[in-house]
C-alpha positions as CSV (number, residue, x, y, z in Angstrom):
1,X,81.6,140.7,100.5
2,X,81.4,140.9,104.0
3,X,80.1,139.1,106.7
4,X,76.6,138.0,106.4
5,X,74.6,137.6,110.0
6,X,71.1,135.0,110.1
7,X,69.1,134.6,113.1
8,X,67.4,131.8,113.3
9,X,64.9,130.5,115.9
10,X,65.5,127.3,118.2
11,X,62.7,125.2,118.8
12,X,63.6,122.7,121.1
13,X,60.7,119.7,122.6
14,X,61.1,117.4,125.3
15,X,58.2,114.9,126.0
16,X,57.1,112.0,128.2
17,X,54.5,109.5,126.9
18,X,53.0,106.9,130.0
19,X,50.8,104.9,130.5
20,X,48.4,108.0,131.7
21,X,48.2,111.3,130.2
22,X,51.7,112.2,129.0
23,X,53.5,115.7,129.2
24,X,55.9,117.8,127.2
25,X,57.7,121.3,127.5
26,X,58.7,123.8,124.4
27,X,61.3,126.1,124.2
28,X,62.3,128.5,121.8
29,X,66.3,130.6,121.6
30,X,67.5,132.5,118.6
31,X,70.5,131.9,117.7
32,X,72.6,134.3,115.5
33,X,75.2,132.8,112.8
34,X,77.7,134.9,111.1
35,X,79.0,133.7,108.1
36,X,82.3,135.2,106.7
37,X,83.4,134.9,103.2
38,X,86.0,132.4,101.9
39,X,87.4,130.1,99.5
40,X,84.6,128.1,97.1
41,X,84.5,125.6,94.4
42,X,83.2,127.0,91.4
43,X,84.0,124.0,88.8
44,X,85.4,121.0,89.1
45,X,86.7,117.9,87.0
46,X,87.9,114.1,87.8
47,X,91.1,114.0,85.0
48,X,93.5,110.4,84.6
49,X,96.6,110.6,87.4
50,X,100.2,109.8,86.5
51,X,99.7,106.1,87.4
52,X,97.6,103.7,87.1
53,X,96.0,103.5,90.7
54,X,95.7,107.5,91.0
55,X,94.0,110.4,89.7
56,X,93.8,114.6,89.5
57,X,90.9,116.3,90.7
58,X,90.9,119.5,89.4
59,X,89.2,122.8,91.1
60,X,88.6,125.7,90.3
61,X,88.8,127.9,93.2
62,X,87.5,131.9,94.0
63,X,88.5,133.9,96.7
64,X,85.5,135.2,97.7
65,X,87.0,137.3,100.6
66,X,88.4,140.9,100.6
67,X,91.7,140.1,101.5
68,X,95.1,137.7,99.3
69,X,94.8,134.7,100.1
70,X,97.4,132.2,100.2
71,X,96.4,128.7,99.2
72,X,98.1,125.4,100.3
73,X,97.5,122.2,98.4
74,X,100.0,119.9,99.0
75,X,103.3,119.8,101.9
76,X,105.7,121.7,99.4
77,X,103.0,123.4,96.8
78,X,101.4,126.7,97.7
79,X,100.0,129.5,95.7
80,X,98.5,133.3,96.0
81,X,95.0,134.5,95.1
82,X,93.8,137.8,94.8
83,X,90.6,139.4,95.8
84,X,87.8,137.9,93.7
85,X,90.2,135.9,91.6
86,X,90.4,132.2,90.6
87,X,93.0,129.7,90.2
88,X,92.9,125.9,89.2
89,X,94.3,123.6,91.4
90,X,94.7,119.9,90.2
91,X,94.5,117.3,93.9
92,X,96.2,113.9,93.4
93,X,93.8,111.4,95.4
94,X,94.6,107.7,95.2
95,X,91.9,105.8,93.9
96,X,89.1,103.6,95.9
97,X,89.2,99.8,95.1
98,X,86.5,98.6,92.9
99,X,84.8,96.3,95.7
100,X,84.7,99.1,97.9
101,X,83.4,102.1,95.6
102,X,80.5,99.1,94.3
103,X,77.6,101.0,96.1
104,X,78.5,104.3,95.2
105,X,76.1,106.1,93.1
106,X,76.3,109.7,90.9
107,X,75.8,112.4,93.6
108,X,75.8,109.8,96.3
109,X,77.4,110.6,100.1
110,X,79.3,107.7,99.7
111,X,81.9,109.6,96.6
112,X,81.6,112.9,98.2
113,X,83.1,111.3,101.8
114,X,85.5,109.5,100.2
115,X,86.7,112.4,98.5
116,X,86.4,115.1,101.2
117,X,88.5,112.8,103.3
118,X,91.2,112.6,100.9
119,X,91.2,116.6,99.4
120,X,93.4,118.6,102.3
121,X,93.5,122.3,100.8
122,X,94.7,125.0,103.4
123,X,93.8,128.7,103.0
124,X,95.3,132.0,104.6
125,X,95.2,135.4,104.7
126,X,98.8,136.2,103.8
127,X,98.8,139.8,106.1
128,X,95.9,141.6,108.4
129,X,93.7,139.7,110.0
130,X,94.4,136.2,110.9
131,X,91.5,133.7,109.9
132,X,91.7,131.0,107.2
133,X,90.5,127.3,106.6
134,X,89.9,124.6,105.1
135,X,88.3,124.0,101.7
136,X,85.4,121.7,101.5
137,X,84.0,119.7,98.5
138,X,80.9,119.0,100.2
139,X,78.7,120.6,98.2
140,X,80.4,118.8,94.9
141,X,77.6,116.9,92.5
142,X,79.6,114.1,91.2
143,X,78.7,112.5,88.1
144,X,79.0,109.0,86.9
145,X,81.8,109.8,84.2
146,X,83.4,111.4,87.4
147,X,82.6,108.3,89.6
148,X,84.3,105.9,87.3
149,X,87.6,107.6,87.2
150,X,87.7,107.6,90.8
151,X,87.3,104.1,91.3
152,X,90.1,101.6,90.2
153,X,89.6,98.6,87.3
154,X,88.2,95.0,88.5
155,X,90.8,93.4,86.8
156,X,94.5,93.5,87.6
157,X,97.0,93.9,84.5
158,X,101.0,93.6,84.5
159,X,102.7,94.5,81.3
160,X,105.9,92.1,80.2
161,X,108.0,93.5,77.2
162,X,110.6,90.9,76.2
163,X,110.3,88.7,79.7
164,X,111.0,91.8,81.6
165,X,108.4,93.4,83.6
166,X,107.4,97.3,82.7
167,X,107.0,99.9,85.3
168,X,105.1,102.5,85.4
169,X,106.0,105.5,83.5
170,X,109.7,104.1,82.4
171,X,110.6,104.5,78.8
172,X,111.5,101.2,76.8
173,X,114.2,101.6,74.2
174,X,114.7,99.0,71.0
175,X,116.2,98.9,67.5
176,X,114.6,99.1,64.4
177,X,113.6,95.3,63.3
178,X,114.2,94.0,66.9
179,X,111.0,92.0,67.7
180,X,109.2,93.5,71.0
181,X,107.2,90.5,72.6
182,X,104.1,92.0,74.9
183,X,102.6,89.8,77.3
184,X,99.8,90.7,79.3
185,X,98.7,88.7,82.4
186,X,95.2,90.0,83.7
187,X,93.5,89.0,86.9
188,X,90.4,88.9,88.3
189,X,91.0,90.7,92.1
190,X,86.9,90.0,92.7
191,X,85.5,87.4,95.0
192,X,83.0,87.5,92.2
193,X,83.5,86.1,88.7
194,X,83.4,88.5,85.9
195,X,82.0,88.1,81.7
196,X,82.7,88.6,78.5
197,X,86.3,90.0,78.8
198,X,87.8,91.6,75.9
199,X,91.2,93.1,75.7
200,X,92.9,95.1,72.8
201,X,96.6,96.1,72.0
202,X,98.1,98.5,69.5
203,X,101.2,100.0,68.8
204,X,101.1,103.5,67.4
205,X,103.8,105.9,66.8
206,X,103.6,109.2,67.8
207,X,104.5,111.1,64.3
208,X,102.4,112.8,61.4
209,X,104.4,110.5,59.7
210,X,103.5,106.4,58.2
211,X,104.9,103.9,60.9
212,X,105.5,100.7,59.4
213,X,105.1,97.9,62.1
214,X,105.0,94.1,61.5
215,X,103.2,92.1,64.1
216,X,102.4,88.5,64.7
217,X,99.8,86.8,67.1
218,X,96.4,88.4,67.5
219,X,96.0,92.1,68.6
220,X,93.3,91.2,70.9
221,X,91.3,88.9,72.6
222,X,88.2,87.9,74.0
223,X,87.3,85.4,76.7
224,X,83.6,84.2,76.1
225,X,81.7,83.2,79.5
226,X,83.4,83.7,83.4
227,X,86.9,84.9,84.1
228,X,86.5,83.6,87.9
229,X,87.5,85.4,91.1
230,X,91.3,85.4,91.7
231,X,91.7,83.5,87.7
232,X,94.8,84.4,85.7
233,X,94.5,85.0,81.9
234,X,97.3,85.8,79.6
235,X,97.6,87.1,76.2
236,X,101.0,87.7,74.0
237,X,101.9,89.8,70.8
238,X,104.5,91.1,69.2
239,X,105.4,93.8,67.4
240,X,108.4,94.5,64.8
241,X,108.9,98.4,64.3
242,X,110.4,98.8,60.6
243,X,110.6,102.5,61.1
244,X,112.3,104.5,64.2
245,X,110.1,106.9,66.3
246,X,108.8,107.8,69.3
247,X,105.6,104.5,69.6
248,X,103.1,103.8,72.3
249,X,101.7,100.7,73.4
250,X,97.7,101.4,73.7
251,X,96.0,99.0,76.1
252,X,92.4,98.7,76.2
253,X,90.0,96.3,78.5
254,X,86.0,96.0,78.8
255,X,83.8,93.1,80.9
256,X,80.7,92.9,82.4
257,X,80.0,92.6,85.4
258,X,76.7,92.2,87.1
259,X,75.0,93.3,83.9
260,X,76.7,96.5,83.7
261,X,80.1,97.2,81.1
262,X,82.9,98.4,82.4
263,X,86.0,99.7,80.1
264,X,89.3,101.7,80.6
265,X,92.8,102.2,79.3
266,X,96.0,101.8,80.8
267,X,98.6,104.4,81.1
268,X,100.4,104.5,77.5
269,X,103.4,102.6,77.2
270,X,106.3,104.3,75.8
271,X,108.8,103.6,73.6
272,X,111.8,104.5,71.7
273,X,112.8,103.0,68.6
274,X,116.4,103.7,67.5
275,X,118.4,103.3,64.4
């Protein structure tokens, strides 16, 4: 696992082509490249962030040097690796907005920039000789299940329980037979209209046990034709819990949109239902 040395040859043409005969000169240089071992991706993943407009990368990365290496992944998170060892590292990298990830393509240059500009891992030998660097995702294949999870939703959804609007990751507490009212207002952020939007809400509880829910209004809904660019679309349902329990509010959309379907889930809503 040493350093690897490659010579390769220079070839290097300069030319003039006129109106008579034209002329040209070669010239060849070796040049010698010595490549030391380092850090390297062996797997890699795209999993769902902590909020809605983020996500994980996760790596999987070898030292592939002789020496510990000390990894840095973030301004307050660092960790060791042996010689020959691997460690997974999960990367928080704020997702790209749908308009702008719209010509990407799996294995395109387009995903791997936007994600090598946005991945900052830091390597070090922790004693001995002082060399380290940076570790690149260039060679990454990313694949269209990868692509999507990188990329936010077209549409824009807020979440209202009971007039009040929810935030992200903030636990909601009610009473058993206290009516929960969920309003969902979903917009179009396009400058292009979108079709056939359908939206679907469940409440589940989070037990081996039977929840007993009551609900009224429809659990979801479906907007035949256009939703246009920058239109506004609500839906409301409620939910009575009859039982107490840790429940979730599940959140599904799908649309197309220039002939091709696009669906996702938001982050699960969480709630607490008390005696």
């Amino acid at each position: 696992r040493g350093a690897e040395c490659t010579t390769s040859s220079l070839r290097v043409r300069a030319g003039v082509k006129g109106e008579a005969d034209g002329w040209c000169r070669w010239s060849n240089a070796s040049v010698s490249v010595v490549q030391y071992p380092s850090i390297g991706v062996s797997r890699w993943d795209v999993l769902s962030g902590d909020r809605m407009d983020n996500c994980f990368l996760v790596l999987d990365l070898v030292n592939r040097t002789q020496h510990e290496v000390e990894l840095t992944y973030s301004p307050r998170k660092q960790l060791l690796i042996e010689p020959g060892d691997t460690c997974r590292v999960p990367v928080p990298v704020e997702k790209c907005s749908f308009s702008s990830s719209l010509d990407w393509q799996e294995g395109g240059n387009q995903i791997v920039q936007y994600i090598q500009d946005r991945v900052n891992i830091q390597w070090a030998f922790t004693e001995g000789a002082i060399r380290g660097g940076d570790v690149s995702v260039a060679g990454v294949y990313w694949s269209s299940c990868m692509l999507e999870m990188v990329r936010r939703p077209p549409l824009a959804t807020t979440v209202f329980i009971n007039a009040k609007e929810y935030k992200e990751g903030e636990d909601v507490e009610a009473r058993v037979g206290e009516r929960l009212q969920v309003r969902l207002s979903v917009q179009n952020c396009l400058l292009e209209p979108v079709e056939d939007c359908r939206l679907l809400v469940k409440l589940d509880q989070e037990s081996s046990g039977v929840s007993s829910v009551g609900y009224t209004g429809s659990p979801g809904l479906f907007i035949p034709g256009n939703l246009g660019a920058g239109s506004q679309v609500d839906h409301l349902h409620t939910f009575l819990p009859l039982s107490p329990g840790q429940y979730s509010i599940l959140v599904s959309i799908s649309l197309r949109f220039r002939c091709k379907i696009y669906s996702w889930r938001l982050p699960n809503l969480n709630l607490d239902i008390l005696l």
